[in-house]
Kinemage of the C-alpha trace (Angstrom):
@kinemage 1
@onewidth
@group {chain A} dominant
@subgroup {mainchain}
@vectorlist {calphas} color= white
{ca unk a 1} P -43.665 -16.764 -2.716
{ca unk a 2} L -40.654 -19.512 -4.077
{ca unk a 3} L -37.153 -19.276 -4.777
{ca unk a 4} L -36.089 -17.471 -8.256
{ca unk a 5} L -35.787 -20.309 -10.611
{ca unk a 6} L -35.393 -20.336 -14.611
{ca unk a 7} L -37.420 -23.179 -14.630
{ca unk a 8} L -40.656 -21.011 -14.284
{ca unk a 9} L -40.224 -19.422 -17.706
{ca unk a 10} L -38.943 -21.919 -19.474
{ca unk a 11} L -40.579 -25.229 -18.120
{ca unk a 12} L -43.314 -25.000 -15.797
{ca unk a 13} L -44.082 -28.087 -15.125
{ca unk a 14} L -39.965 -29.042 -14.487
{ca unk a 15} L -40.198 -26.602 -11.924
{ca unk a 16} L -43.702 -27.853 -10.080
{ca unk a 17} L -41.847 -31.098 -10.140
{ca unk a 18} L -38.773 -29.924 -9.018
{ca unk a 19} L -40.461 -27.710 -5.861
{ca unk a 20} L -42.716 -30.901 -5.061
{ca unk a 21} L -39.667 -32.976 -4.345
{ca unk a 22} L -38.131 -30.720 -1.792
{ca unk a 23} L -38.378 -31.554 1.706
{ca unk a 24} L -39.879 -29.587 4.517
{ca unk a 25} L -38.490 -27.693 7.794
{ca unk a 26} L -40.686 -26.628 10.318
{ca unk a 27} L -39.005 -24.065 12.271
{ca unk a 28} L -39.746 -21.626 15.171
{ca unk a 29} L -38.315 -18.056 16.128
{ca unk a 30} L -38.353 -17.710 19.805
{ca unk a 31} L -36.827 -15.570 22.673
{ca unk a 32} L -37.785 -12.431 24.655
{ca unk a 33} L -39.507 -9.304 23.482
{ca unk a 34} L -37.623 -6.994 21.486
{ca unk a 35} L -35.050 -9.656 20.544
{ca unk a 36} L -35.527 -9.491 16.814
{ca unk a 37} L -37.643 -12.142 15.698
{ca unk a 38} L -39.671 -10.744 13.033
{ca unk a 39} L -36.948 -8.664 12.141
{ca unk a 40} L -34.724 -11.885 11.272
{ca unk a 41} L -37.681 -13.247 9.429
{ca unk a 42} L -37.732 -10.327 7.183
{ca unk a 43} L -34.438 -10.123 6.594
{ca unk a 44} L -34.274 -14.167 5.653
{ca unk a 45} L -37.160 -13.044 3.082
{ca unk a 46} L -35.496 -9.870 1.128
{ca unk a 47} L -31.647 -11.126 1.442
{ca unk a 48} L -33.113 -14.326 -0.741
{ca unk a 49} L -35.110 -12.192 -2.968
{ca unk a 50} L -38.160 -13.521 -1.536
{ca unk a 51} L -40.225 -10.442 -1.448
{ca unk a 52} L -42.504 -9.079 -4.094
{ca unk a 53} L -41.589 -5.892 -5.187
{ca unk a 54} L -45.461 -3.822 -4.132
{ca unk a 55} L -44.536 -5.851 -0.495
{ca unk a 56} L -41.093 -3.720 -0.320
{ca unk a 57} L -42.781 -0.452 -1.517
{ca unk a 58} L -45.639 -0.872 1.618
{ca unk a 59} L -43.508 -1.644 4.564
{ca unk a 60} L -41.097 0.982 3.614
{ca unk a 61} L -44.236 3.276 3.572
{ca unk a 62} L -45.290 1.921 6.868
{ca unk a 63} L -41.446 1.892 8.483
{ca unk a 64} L -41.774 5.864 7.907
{ca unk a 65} L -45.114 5.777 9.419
{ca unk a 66} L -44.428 3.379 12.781
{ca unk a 67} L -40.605 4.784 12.847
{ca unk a 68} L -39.086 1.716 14.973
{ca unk a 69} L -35.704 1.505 13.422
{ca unk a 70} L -34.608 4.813 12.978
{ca unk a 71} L -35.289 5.619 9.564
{ca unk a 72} L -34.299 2.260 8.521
{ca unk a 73} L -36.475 -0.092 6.783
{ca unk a 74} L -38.514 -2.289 9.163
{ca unk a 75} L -38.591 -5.598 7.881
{ca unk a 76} L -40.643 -6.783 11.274
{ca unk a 77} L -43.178 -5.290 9.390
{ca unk a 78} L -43.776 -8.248 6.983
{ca unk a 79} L -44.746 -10.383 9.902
{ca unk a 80} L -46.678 -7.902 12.439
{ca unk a 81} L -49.187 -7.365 10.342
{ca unk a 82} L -51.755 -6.387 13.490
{ca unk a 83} L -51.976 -3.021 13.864
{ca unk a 84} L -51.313 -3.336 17.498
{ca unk a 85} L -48.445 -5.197 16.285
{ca unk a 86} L -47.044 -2.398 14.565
{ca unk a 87} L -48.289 0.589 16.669
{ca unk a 88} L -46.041 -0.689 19.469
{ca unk a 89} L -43.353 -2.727 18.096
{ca unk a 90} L -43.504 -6.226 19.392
{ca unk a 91} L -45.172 -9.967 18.088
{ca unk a 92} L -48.597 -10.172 19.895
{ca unk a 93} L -49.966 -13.939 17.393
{ca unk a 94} L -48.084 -16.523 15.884
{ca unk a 95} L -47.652 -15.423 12.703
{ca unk a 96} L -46.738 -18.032 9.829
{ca unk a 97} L -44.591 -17.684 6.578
{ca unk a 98} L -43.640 -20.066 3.913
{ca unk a 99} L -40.917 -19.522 1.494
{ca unk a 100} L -38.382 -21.594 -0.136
{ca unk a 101} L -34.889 -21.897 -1.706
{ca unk a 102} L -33.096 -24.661 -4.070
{ca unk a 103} L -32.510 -26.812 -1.666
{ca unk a 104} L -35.430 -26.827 0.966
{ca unk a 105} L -39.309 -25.517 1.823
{ca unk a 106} L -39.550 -23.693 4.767
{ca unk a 107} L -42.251 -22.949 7.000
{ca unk a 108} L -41.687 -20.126 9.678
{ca unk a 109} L -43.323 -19.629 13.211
{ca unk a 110} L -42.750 -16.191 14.444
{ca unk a 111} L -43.832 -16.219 18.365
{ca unk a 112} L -44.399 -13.674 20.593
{ca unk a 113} L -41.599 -12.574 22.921
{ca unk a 114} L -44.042 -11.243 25.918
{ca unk a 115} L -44.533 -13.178 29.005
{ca unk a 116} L -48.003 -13.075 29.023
{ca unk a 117} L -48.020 -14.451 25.316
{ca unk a 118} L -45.367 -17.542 26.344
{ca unk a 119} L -49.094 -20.056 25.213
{ca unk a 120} L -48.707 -18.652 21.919
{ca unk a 121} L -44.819 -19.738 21.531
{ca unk a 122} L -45.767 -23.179 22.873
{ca unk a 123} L -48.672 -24.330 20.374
{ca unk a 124} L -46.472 -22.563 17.652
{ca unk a 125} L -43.479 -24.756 18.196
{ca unk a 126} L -46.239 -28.252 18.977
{ca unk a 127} L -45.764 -28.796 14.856
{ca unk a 128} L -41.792 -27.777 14.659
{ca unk a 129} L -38.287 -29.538 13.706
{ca unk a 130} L -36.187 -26.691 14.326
{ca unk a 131} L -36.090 -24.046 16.914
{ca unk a 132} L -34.086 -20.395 16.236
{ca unk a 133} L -33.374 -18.945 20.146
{ca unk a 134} L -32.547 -15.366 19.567
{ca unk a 135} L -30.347 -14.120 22.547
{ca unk a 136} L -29.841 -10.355 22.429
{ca unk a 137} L -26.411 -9.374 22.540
{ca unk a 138} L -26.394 -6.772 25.264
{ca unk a 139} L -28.499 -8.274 27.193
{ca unk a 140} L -27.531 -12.229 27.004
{ca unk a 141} L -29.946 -15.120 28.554
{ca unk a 142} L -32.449 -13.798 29.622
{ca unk a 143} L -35.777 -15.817 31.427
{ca unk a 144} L -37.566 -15.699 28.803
{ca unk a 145} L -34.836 -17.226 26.584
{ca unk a 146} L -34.944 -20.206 29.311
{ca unk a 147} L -38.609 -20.449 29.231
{ca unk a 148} L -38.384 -20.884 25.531
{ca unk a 149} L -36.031 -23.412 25.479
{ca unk a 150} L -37.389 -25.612 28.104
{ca unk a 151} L -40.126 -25.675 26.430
{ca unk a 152} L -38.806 -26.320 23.084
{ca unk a 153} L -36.975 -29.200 24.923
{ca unk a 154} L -40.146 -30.233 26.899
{ca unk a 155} L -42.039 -30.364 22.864
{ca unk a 156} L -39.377 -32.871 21.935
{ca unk a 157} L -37.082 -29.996 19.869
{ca unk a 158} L -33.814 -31.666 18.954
{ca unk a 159} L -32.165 -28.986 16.931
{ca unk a 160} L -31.767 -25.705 18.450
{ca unk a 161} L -29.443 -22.444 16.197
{ca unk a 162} L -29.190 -19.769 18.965
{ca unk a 163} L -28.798 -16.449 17.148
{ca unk a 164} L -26.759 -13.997 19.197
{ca unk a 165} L -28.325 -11.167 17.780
{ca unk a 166} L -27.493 -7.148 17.933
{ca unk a 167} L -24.125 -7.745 17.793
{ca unk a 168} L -23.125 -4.286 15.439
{ca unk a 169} L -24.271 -3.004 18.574
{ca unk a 170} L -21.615 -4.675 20.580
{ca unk a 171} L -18.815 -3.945 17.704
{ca unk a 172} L -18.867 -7.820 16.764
{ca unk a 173} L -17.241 -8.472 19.795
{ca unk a 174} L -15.672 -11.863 19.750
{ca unk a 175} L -15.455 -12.053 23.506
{ca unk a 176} L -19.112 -11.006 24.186
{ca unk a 177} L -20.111 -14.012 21.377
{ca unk a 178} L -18.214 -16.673 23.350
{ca unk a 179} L -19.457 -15.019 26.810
{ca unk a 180} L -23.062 -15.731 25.600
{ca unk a 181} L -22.250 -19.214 23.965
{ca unk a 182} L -20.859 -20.236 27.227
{ca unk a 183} L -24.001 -19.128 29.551
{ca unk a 184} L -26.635 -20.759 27.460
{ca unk a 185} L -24.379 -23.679 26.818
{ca unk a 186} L -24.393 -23.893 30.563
{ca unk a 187} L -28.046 -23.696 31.241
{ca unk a 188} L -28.665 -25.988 28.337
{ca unk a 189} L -26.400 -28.916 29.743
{ca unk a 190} L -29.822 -30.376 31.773
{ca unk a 191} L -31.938 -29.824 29.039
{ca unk a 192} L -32.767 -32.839 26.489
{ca unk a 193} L -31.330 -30.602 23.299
{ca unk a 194} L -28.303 -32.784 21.194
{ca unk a 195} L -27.629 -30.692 18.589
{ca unk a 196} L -27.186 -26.986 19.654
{ca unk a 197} L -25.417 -24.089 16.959
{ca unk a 198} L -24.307 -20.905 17.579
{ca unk a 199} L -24.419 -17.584 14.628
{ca unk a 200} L -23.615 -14.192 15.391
{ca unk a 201} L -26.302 -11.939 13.497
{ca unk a 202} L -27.273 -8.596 13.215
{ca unk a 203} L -30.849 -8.994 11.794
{ca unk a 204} L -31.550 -5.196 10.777
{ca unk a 205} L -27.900 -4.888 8.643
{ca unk a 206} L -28.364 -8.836 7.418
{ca unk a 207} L -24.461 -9.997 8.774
{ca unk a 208} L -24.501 -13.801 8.765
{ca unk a 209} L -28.340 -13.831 7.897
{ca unk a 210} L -28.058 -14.640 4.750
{ca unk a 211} L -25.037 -13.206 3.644
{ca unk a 212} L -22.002 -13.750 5.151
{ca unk a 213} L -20.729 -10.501 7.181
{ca unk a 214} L -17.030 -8.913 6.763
{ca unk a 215} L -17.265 -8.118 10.517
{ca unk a 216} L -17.106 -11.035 11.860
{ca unk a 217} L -13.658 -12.516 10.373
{ca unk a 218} L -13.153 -14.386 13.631
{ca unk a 219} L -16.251 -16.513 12.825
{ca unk a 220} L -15.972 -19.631 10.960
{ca unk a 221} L -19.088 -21.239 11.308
{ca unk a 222} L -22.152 -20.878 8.371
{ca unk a 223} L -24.511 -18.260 8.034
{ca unk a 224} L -28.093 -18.944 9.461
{ca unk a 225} L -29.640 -19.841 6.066
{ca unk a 226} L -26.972 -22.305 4.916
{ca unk a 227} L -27.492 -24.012 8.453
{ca unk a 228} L -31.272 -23.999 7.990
{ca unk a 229} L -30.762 -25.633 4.550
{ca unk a 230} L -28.397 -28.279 5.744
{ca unk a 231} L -29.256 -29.250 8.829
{ca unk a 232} L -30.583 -32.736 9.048
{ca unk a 233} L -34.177 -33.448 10.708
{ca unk a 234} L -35.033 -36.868 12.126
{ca unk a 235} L -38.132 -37.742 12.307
{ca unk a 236} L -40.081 -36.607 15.698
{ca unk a 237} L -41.791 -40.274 15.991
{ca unk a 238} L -39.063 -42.607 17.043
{ca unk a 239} L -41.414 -45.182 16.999
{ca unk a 240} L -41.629 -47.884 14.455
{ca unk a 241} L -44.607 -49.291 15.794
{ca unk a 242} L -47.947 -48.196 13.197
{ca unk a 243} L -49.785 -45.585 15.394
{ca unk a 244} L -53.503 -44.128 14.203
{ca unk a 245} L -55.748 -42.349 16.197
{ca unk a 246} L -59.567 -42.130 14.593
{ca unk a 247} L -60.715 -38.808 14.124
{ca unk a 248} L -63.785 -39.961 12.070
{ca unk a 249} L -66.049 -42.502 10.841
{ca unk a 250} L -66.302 -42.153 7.424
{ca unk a 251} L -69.760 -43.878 6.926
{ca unk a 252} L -71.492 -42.312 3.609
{ca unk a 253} L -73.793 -45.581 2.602
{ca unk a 254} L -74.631 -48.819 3.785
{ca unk a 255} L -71.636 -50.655 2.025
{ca unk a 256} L -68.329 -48.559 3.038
{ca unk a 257} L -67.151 -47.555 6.578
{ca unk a 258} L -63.886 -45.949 6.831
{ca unk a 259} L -61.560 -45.092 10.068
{ca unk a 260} L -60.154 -41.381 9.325
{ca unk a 261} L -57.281 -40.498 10.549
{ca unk a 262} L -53.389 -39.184 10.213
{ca unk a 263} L -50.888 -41.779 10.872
{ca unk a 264} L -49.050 -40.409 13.633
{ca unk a 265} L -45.973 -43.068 13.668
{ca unk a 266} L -44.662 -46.196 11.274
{ca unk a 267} L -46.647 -47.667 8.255
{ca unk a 268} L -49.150 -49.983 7.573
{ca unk a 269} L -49.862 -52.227 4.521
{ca unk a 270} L -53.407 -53.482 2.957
{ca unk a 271} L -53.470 -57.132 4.479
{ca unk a 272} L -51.763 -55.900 7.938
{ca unk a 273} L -53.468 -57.529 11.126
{ca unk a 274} L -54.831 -54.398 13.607
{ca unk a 275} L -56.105 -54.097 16.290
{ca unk a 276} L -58.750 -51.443 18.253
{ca unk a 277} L -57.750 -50.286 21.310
{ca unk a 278} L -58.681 -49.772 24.037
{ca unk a 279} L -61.142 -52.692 23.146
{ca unk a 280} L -58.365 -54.901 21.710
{ca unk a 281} L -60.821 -56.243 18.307
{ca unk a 282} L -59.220 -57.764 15.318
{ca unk a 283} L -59.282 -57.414 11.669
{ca unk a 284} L -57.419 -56.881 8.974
{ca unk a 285} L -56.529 -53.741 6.418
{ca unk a 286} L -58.586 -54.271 3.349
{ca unk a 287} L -57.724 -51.150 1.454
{ca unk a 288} L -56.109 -47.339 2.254
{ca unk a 289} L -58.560 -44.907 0.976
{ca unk a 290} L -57.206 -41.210 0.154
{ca unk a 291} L -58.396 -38.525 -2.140
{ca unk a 292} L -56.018 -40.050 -5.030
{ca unk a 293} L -57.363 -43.685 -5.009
{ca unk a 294} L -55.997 -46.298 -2.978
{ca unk a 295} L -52.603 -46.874 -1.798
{ca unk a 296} L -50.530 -49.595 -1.253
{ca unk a 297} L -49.158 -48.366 1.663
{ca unk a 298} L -49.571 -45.401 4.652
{ca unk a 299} L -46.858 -43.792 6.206
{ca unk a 300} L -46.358 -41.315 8.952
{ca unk a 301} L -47.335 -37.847 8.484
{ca unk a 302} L -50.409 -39.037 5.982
{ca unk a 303} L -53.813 -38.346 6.354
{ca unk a 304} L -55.770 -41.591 5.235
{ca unk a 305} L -58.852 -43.791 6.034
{ca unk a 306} L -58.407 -47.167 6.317
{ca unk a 307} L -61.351 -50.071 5.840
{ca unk a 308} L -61.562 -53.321 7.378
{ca unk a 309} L -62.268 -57.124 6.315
{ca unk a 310} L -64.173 -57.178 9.381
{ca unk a 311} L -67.012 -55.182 10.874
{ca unk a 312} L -66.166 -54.367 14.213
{ca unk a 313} L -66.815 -51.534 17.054
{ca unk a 314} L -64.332 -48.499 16.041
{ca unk a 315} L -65.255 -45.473 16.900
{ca unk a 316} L -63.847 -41.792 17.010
{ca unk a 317} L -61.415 -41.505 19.681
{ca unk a 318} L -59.858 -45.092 19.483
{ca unk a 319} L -56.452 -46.123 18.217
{ca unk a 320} L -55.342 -48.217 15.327
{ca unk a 321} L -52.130 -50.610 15.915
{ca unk a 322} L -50.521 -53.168 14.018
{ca unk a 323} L -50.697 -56.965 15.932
{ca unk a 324} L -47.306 -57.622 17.121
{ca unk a 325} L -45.811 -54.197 16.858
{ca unk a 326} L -44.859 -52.696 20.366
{ca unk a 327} L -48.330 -51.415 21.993
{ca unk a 328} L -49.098 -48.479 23.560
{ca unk a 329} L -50.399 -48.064 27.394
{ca unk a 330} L -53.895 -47.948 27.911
{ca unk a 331} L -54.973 -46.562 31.165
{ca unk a 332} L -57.074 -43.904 33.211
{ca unk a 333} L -53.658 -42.318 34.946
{ca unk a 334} L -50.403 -40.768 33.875
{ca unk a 335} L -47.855 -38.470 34.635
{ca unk a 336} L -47.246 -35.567 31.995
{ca unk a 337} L -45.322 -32.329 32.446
{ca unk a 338} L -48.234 -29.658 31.994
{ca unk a 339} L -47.528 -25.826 30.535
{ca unk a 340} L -50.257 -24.010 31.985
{ca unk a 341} L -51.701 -21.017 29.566
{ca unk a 342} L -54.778 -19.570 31.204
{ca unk a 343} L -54.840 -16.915 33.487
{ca unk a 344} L -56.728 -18.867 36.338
{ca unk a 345} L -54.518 -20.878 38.090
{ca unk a 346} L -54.683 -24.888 37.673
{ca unk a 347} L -56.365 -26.554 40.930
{ca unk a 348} L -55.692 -29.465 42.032
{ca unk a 349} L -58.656 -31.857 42.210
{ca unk a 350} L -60.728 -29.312 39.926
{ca unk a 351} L -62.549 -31.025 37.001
{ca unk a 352} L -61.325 -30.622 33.275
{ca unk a 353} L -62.078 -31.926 30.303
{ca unk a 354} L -58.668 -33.280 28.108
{ca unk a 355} L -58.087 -34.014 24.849
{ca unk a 356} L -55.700 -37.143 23.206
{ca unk a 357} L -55.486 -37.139 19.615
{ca unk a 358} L -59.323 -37.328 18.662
{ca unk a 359} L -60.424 -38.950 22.257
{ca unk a 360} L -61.972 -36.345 24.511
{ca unk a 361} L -62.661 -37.372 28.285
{ca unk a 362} L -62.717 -35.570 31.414
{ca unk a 363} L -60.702 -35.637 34.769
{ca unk a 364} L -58.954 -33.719 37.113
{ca unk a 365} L -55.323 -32.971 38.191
{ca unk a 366} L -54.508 -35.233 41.438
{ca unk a 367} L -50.899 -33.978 42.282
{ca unk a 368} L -48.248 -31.823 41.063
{ca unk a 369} L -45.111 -33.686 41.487
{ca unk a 370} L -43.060 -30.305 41.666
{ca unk a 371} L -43.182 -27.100 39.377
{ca unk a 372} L -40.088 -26.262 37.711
{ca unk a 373} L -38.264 -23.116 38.139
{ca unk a 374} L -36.712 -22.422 34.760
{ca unk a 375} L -34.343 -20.076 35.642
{ca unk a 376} L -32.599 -22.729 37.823
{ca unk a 377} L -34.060 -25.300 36.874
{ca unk a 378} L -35.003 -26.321 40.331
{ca unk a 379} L -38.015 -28.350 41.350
{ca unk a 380} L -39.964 -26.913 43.552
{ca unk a 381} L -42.993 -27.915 45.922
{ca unk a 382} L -46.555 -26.804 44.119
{ca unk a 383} L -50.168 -26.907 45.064
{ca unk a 384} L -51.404 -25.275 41.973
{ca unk a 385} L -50.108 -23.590 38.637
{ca unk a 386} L -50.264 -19.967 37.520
{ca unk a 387} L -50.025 -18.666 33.758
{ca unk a 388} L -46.498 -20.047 32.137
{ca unk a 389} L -45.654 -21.859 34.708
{ca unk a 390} L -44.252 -25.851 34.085
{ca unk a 391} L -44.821 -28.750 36.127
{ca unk a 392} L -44.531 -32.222 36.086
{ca unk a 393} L -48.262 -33.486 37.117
{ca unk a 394} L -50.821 -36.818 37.577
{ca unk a 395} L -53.668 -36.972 35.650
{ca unk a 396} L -56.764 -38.897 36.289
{ca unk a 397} L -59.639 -39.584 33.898
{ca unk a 398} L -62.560 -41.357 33.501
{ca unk a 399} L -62.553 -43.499 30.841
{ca unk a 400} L -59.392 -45.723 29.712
{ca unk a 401} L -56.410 -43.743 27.141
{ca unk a 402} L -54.523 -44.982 24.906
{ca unk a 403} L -50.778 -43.184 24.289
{ca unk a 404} L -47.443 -43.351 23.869
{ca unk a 405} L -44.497 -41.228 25.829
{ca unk a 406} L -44.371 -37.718 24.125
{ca unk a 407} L -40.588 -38.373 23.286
{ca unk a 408} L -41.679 -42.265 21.595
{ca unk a 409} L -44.415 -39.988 19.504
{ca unk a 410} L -45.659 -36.669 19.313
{ca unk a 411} L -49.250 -37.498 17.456
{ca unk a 412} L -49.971 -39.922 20.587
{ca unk a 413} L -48.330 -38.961 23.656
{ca unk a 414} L -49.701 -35.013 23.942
{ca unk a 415} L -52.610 -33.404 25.188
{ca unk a 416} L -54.639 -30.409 26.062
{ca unk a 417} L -56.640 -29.234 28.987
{ca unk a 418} L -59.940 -27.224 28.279
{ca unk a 419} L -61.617 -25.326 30.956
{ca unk a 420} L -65.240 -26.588 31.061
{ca unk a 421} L -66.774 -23.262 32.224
{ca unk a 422} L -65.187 -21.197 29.168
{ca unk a 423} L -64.342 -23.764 26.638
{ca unk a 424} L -60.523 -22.373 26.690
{ca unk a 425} L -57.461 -24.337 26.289
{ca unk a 426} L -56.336 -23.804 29.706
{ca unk a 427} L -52.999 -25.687 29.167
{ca unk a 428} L -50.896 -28.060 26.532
{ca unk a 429} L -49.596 -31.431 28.342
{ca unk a 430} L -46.294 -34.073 27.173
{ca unk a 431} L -46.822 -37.692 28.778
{ca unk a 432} L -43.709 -38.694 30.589
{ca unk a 433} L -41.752 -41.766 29.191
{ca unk a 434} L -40.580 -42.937 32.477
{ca unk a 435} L -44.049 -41.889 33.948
{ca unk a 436} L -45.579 -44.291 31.739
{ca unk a 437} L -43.469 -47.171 32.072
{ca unk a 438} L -43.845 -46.700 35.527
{ca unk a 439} L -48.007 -46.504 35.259
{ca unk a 440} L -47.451 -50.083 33.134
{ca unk a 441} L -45.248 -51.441 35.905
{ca unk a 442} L -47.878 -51.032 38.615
{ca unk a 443} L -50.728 -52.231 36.274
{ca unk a 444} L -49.201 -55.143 35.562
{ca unk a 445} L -47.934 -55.742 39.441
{ca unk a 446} L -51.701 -55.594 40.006
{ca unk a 447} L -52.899 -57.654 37.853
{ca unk a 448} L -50.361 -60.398 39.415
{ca unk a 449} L -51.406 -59.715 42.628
{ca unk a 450} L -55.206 -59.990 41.587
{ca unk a 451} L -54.420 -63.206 39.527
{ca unk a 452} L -52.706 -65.112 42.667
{ca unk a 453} L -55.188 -64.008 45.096
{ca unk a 454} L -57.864 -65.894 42.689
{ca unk a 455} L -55.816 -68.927 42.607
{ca unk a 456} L -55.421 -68.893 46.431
{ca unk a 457} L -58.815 -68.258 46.945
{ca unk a 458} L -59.669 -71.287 45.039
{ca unk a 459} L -56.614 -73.590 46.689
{ca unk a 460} L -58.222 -72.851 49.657
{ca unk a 461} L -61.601 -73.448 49.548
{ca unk a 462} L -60.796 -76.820 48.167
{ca unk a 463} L -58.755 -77.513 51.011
{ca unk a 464} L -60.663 -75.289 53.625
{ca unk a 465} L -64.197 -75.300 52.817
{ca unk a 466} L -65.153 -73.330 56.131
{ca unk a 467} L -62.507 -70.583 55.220
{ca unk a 468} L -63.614 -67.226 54.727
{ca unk a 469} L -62.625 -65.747 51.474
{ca unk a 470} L -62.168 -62.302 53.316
{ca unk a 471} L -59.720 -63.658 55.481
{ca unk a 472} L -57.441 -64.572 52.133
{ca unk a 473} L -57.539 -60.964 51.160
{ca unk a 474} L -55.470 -60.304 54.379
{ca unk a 475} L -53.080 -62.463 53.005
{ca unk a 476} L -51.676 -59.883 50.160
């Protein structure tokens, strides 16, 4: 459902207009169980007069069935919507909302709190801009809370509004608020998280949800909503290099082949000089194809299919770059920090198959740097992975990648592992930026070494005819 608007009566179209022009947050609700996720996100929804009125009549039917809040209406309710969900009180899916206000569309994640369920949080936050921590006020940060924002960090998260929540339990205590600030704070100062906010909530009564609360005079700060329609959201590719990976072939007759795809970073322009990689071919843009008509240009975040002048080898799997722009790294090994989601443990040496963008090739984990111990953040010695656990890792394949560093470009620089025996996503990976400028450095010291070796080789058989060329080798 939208925002109220007397537009809608009075001129329809205004209004389509009006709501098309709107830009989007992508936002996650995350913490541990029984924090009040759902709860906030049904409070966010009837505060802003977001709910239909038949959707208010059947949850305050089911709150007197289910009883979780006392009597009160349970607004969890319009987000739980499994009935095991609701029989015991807790977020088992991810369960997705969309709503909007005057100033901004919203689209909500609302993860599980459960341990067991931490695979759910991660692939819900994969798509977000915004992450909403929800720290329970008698309890504080807990591990779960640091689970989820490592991760969140880990995904590339750069806005984080941690919601003490609970707090008419705690009599709005001012001192318990800044207690709580200054813990996270404190186990956030090693995570990669600039802009971090702090709102104390109470999600059941609505204080500083939407509305701002009368027991809390000693806060100053904005309610959660007005922060979720102000904050400002950068764009997760930092690259400006053009970036698309081919998802399909688009080849209906004999005179039109198209290369599908979403552009993951920068833009490209009909005339623009690409390139294929990994097999480095040349052409040049002759038109962008979308369901509209043509474009004059692509940008990131659009799904398009692009045709070239020239007929060369593309196929599904490859990537798309602009000649002269900054390219990615194209290689068979890489270092990625791994969440592992499956309930057998991640072996080292054990064959997998992974998944880039549309490329899917196997390989195998060769080493596990060190696993991370997120309530310390300690790393510590590995030799395989259990369910939920983080580590930074090398990967080996068998065919050459193309990517980018997870941080440079979300579209290009993450991946999934897929058990080959059940077809399960087994775990969700984030290349390393260093990793790969390190994986670059020693290709290219190779390469050097391999290059001079040649010319020796051939200085000294000019010179030394009777020289053996496996002596040379001994040489490096």
């Amino acid at each position: 459902m939208s925002h109220q608007s007397d537009l809608i009566a009075s001129d329809i179209l205004g209004y389509l207009k009006q709501h098309e022009n709107k830009d989007m947050l992508r936002f996650i609700t995350c913490g541990n169980v029984d924090d009040g996720k759902s709860t906030l996100i049904g409070r966010l929804l009837h505060d802003s007069k977001l709910i239909f009125e038949d959707q208010l009549a059947a949850i305050q039917k089911d709150s007197q069935k289910y009883n979780t809040t006392d009597q009160e209406i349970d607004l969890a309710l319009l987000v739980d919507g499994l009935q095991a969900e609701r029989e015991q009180g807790i977020t088992i899916d991810v369960a997705y909302r969309y709503f909007s206000t005057d100033k901004r569309k919203f689209i909500i994640a609302d993860c599980p709190g459960h341990e067991q369920y931490t695979r759910n949080m991660a692939t819900g936050a994969s798509t977000c801009d915004l992450a909403i921590i929800l720290i329970d006020a008698r309890y504080g940060v807990q591990t779960q809370t640091r689970r989820h924002s490592y991760i969140v960090s880990l995904l590339g998260i750069k806005h984080v509004l941690v919601a003490v929540n609970k707090m008419d339990l705690m009599d709005f205590s001012e001192a318990r608020f800044n207690e709580i600030k200054a813990q996270y704070l404190a186990f956030a100062e090693d995570l990669a998280i600039p802009d971090i906010r702090f709102v104390p909530i109470s999600a059941l009564r609505g204080d500083n949800v939407v509305n701002e609360s009368t027991a809390t005079p000693w806060y100053e700060g904005e309610t959660l909503m007005r922060l979720l329609e102000s904050v400002e959201i950068t764009q997760h590719a930092q690259l400006d290099a053009f970036r698309l990976p081919v998802q399909y072939v688009n080849r209906p007759n004999l005179d039109f082949r198209g290369f599908c795809g979403t552009v993951a970073a920068g833009h490209v322009l009909p005339g623009d000089e690409v390139v294929a990689l990994p097999s480095g071919k040349k052409s040049k843009v002759k038109a962008i194809v979308t369901f509209e008509g043509d474009q004059p240009a692509a940008y990131a975040g659009q799904a398009v299919t692009l045709t070239l002048e020239d007929e060369i080898d593309v196929s599904r799997g490859d990537m798309l770059v602009r000649a002269g722009d900054a390219q990615p790294a194209i290689s068979q090994a890489f270092e990625a920090h791994v969440v592992w989601m499956n309930e057998s443990p991640l072996l080292v040496g054990k064959e997998y198959a992974f998944k880039l963008g549309g490329k899917s090739v196997f390989g195998r984990i060769s080493r596990i740097a060190h696993r991370v111990d997120v309530n310390t953040m300690e790393k510590v010695d590995a030799s395989q992975l259990s369910l939920n656990e983080i580590a930074l890792v090398t990967v080996e394949v068998n065919a050459a990648v193309v990517f980018d560093s997870y941080r440079q470009c979300r579209g290009t620089g993450g991946f999934i592992i897929i058990d080959r025996l059940s077809n399960a996503t087994a775990g969700a990976g984030m290349i390393n930026a260093s990793a790969v400028s390190a994986q670059q450095g020693q290709v290219d010291e190779l390469s050097r070494l391999r290059a001079f070796e040649v010319e020796l080789n051939a200085l000294v058989r000019k010179h030394f005819p009777d020289w053996e060329a496996r002596d040379i080798s001994k040489l490096r």
